[in-house]
C-alpha positions in Angstrom: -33.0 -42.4 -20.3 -34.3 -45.5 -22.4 -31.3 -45.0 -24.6 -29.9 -47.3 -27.4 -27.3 -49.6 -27.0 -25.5 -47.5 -29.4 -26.4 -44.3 -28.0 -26.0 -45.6 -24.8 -22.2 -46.6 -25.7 -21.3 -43.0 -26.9 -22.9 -41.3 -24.2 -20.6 -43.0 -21.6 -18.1 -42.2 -23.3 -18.6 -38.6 -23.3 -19.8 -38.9 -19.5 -16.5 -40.7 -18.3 -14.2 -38.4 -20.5 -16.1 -35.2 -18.8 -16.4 -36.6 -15.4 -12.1 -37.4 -15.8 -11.3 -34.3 -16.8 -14.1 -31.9 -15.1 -17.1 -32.4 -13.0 -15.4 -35.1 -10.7 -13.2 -32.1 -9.3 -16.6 -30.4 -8.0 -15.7 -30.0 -4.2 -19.0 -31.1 -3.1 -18.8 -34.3 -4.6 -17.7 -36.9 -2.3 -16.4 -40.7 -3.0 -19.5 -42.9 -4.6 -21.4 -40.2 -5.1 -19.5 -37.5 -8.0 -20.6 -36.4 -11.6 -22.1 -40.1 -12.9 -24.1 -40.7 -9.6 -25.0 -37.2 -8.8 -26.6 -36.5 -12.8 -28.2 -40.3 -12.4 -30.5 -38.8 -9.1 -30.8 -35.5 -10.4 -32.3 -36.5 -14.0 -34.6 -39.0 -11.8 -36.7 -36.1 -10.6 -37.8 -35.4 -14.2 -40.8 -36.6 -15.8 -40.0 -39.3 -18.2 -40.5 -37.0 -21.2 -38.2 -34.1 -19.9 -35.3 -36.4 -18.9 -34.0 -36.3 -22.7 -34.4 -32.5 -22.4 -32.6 -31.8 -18.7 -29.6 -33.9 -20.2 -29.1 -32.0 -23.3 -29.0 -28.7 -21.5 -26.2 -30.2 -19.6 -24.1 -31.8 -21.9 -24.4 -28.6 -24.4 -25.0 -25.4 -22.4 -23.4 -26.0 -18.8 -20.5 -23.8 -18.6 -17.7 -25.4 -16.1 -15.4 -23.2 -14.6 -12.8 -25.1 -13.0 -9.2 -24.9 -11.4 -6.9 -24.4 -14.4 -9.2 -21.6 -15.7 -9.1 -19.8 -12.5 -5.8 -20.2 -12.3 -4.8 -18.6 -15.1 -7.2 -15.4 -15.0 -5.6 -15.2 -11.4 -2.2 -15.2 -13.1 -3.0 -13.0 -16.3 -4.1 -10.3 -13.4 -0.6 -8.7 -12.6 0.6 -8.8 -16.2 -2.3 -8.1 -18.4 -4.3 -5.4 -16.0 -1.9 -3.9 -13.4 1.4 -3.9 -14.8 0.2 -2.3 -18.0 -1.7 0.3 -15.7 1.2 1.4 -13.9 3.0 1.8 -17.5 0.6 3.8 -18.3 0.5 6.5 -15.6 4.7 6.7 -15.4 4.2 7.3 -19.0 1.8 9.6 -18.7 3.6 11.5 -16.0 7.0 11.1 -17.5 5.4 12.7 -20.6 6.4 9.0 -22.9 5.2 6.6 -25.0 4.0 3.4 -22.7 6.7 1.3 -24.9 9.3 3.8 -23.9 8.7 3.3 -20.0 11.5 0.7 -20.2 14.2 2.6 -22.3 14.0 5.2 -19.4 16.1 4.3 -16.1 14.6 6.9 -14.2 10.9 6.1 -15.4 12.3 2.4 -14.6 12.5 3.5 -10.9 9.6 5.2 -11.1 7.3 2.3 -11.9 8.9 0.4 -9.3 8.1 2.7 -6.9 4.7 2.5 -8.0 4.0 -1.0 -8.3 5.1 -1.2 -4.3 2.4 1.2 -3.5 -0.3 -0.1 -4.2 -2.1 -2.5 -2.1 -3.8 -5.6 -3.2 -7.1 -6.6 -0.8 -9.1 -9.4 -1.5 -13.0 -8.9 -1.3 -14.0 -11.6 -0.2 -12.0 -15.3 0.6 -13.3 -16.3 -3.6 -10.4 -13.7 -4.4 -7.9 -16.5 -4.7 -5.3 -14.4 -2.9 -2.9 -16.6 -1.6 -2.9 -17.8 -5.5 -2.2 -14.4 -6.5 0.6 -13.7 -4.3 2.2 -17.2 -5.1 1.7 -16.3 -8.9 3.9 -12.9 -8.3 6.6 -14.4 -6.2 9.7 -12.0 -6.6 7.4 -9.4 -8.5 5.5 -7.9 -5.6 5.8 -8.2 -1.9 3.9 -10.2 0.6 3.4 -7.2 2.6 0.9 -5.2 0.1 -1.4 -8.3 -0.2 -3.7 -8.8 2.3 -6.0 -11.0 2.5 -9.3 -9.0 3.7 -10.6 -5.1 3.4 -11.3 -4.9 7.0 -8.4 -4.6 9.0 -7.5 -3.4 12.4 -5.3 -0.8 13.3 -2.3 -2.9 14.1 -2.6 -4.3 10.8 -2.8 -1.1 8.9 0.4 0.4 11.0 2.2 -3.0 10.1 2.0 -2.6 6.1 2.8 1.2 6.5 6.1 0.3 8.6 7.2 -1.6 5.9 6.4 0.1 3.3 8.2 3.0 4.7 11.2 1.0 5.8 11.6 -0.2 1.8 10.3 3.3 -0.1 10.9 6.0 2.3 9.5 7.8 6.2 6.6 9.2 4.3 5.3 7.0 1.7 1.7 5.9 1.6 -0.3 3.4 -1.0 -1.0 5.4 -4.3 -3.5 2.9 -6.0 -5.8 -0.1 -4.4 -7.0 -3.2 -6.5 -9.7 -4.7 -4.7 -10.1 -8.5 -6.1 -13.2 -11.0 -6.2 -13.5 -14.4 -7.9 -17.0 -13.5 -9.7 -20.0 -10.8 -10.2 -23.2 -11.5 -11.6 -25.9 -9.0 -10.1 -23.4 -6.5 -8.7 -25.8 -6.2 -5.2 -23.2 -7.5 -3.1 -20.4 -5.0 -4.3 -23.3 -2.2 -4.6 -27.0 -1.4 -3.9 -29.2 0.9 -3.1 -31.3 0.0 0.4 -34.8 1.1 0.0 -35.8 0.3 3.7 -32.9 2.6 5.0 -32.3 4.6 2.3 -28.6 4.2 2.1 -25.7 3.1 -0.2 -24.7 -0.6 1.2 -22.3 -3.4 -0.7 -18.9 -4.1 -0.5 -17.5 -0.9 -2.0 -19.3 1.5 0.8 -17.9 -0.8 3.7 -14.6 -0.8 2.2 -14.6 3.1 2.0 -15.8 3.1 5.6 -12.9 0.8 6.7 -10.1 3.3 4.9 -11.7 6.0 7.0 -11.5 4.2 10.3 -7.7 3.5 9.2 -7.2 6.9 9.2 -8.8 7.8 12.7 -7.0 4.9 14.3 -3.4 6.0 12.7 -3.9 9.3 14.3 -5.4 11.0 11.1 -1.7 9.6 9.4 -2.8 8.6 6.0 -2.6 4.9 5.0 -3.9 5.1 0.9 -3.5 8.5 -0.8 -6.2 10.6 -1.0 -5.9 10.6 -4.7 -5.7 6.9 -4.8 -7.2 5.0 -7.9 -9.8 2.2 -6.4 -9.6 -0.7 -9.1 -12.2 -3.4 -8.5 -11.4 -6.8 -10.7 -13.6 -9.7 -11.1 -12.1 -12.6 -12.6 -15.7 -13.6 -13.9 -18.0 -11.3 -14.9 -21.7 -11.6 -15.8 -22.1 -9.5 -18.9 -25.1 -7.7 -17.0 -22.7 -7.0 -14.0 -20.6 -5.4 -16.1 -23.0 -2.6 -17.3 -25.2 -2.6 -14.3 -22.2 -2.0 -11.4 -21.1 1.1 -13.6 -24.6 2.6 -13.5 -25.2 2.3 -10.2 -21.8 4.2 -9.1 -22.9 6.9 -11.6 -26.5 6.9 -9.4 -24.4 6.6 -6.0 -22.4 9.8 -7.6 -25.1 11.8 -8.6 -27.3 11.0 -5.7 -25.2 11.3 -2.6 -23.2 14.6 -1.8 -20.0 12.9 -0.6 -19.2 10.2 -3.1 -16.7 12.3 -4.7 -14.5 9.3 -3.8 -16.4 7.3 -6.5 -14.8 9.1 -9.4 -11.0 7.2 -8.6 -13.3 4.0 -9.2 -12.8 2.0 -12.2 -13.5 -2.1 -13.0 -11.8 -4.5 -14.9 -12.5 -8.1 -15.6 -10.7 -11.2 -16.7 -13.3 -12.9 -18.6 -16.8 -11.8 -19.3 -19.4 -14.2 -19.7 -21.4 -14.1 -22.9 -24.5 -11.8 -22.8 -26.6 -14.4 -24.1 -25.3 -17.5 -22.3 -28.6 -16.9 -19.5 -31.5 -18.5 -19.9 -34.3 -15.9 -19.2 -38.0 -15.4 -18.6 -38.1 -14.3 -22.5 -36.0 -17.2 -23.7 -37.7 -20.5 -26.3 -35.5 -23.3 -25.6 -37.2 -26.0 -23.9 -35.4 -26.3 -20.5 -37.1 -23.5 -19.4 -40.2 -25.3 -19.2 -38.4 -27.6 -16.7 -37.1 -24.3 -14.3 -40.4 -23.7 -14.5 -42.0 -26.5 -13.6 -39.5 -28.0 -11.3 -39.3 -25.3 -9.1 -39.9 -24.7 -4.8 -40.8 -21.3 -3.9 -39.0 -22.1 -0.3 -35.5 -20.8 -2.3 -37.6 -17.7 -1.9 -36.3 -15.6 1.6 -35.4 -12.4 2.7 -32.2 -12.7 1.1 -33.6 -12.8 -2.1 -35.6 -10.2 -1.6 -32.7 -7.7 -1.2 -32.2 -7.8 -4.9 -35.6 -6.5 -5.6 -36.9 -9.9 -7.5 -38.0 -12.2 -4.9 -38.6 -15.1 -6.8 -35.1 -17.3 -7.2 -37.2 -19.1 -10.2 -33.9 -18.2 -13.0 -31.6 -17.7 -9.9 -30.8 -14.8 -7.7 -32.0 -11.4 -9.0 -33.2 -14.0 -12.2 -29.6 -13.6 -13.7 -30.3 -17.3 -14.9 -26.8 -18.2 -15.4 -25.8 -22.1 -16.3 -22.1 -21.5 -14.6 -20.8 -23.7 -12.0 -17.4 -23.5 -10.5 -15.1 -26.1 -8.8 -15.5 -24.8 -5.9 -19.1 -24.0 -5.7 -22.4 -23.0 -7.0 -23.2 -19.3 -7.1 -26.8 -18.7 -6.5 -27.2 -16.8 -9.8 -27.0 -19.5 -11.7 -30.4 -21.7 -12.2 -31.3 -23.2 -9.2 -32.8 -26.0 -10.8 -28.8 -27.1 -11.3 -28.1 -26.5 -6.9 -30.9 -26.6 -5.0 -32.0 -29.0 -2.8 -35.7 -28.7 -1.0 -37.9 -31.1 0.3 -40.8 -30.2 -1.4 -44.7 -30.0 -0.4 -46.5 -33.1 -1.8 -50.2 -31.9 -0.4 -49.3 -28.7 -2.4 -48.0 -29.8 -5.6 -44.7 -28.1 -5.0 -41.7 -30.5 -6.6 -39.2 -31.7 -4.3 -35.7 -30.2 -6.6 -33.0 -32.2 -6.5 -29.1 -30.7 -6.6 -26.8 -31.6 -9.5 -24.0 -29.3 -8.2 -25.1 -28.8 -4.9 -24.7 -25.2 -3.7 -22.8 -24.2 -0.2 -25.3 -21.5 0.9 -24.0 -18.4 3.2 -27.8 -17.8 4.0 -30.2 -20.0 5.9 -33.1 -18.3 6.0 
């Protein structure tokens, strides 16, 4: 970095105290080789002149989400979002104010009734479920968490046997909250196929799996027909969180059996600024390095599937500088996770990980 001696002394500083605190907890990081060593590597693949440069972009626009974060927005779920929901519709059926749900025994019952029936299903295994259930502990039971949205039948018949045993020979689930850790482009939970022409993502498979639940329990209902479907994100991309309403509105309008889509509704625990990405439009000089620095062999059929090939600002160019402590999403800049081995005869850059990304897709 051909720093000063000074400089040099209160950059270490801030690099031990961050590295304590923070980026040592990355899971990717092994012994010998955590925050210190990894930045060292990944600020040699930079040109002399644009080490200064790659630095700075890390030390002042990195966002770092890490355990205690999660944590808490896995905790501030039940209290802040569901409870407060299920106040809401007693109230609203009890014909009370939501601050008079608790002066009224019988609306008292009521929302405990409620909170029973509904079923908690993580989306995927970022949903921190087994978190969430040790953070309500005597507030909900074990048996309406689940840890997946695909279940067999015998799993199915097993959380309706005991919800009946505790609320009664007919009762069903009355509301679902389907959880996820984070959302950035939204194409996993929903998208539009072009080659098939169909509705895909999380969302459609999940509805597909309620229906099979009901085929398999003999056309017995499992969740309500009337059921509210609550998706949560602990972290949301501020793009995600205009762009997943729309395309429910164009799944509505565009399919004729997606009635189902008006119980859905979203909620997030923290929404990431709408200006923290760095974009194709943006002046500050790091882009020149994403630029610069970057392998088209992230590009793959994957990619693709979001309707921007290039993986240039990240998947579907959301161009996010957001790592978590347990891994690397691929929306965030790639020159931050990716690891390729370059083409020398081509003039293609060899990038080098800081946070090194855990990828789902090989190819």
């Amino acid at each position: 970095m051909r720093w000063s001696d000074e400089q040099a002394r209160d950059e270490f500083r801030w690099l031990k105290l961050m590295s304590r605190f923070r980026y040592d907890g990355y899971e990717d990081f092994r012994a010998g080789a955590r925050f210190i060593e990894r930045l060292s590597v990944w600020l040699q693949q930079f040109k002399q002149q644009d080490r200064e440069v790659a630095y700075d972009f890390v030390k002042k626009r990195l966002v770092y989400i890490g355990p205690a974060e999660m944590q808490l927005l896995v905790e501030r779920l039940y209290t802040e979002i569901v409870e407060r929901g299920l106040i809401r519709v007693v109230a609203e059926a009890r014909h009370l104010p939501t601050y008079g749900v608790w002066r009224d025994p019988a609306a008292v019952k009521d929302l405990a009734a409620l909170k029973r029936k509904t079923l908690f299903m993580a989306l995927s295994d970022g949903a921190r479920i087994d978190e969430f259930r040790r953070a309500n502990v005597g507030i909900l039971s074990n048996e309406q968490i689940v840890v997946a949205t695909q279940l067999d039948g015998s799993k199915w018949k097993d959380l309706l046997k005991k919800l009946r045993k505790e609320q009664g020979p007919d009762a069903i689930f009355e509301a679902v909250y389907l959880i996820d850790d984070f959302i950035a482009s939204g194409t996993t939970l929903l998208r539009f196929d072009e080659d098939e022409k169909v509705w895909t993502g999380k969302l459609v498979r999940f509805k597909a799996t309620v229906s099979e639940a009901h085929a398999t329990l003999g056309g017995t209902l499992a969740i309500a027909n009337s059921a509210p479907i609550h998706i949560h994100h602990y972290v949301a991309s501020a793009f995600a969180e205009s762009i997943i309403k729309q395309r429910v509105s164009e799944m509505r309008h565009s399919s004729a059996d997606a009635d189902w889509l008006d119980r859905v509704t979203f909620s997030f625990g923290y929404i990431l600024p709408a200006d923290l990405p760095l974009t194709i439009q943006s002046t500050e000089p790091f882009k020149q390095l994403v630029e610069a620095y970057y392998d088209p062999a992230l590009e793959s059929r994957h990619s693709r599937v979001s309707g921007i090939e290039s993986m240039m600002y990240g998947y579907r160019e959301c161009g996010l500088p957001v790592v978590f402590e347990h891994n690397t999403p691929n929306n965030s800049l790639p020159l931050l996770w990716a690891e390729t081995p370059g083409d020398a005869a081509k003039n293609i850059h060899a990038m080098r990980a800081l946070f090194r990304r855990r990828q789902r897709h090989s190819e």
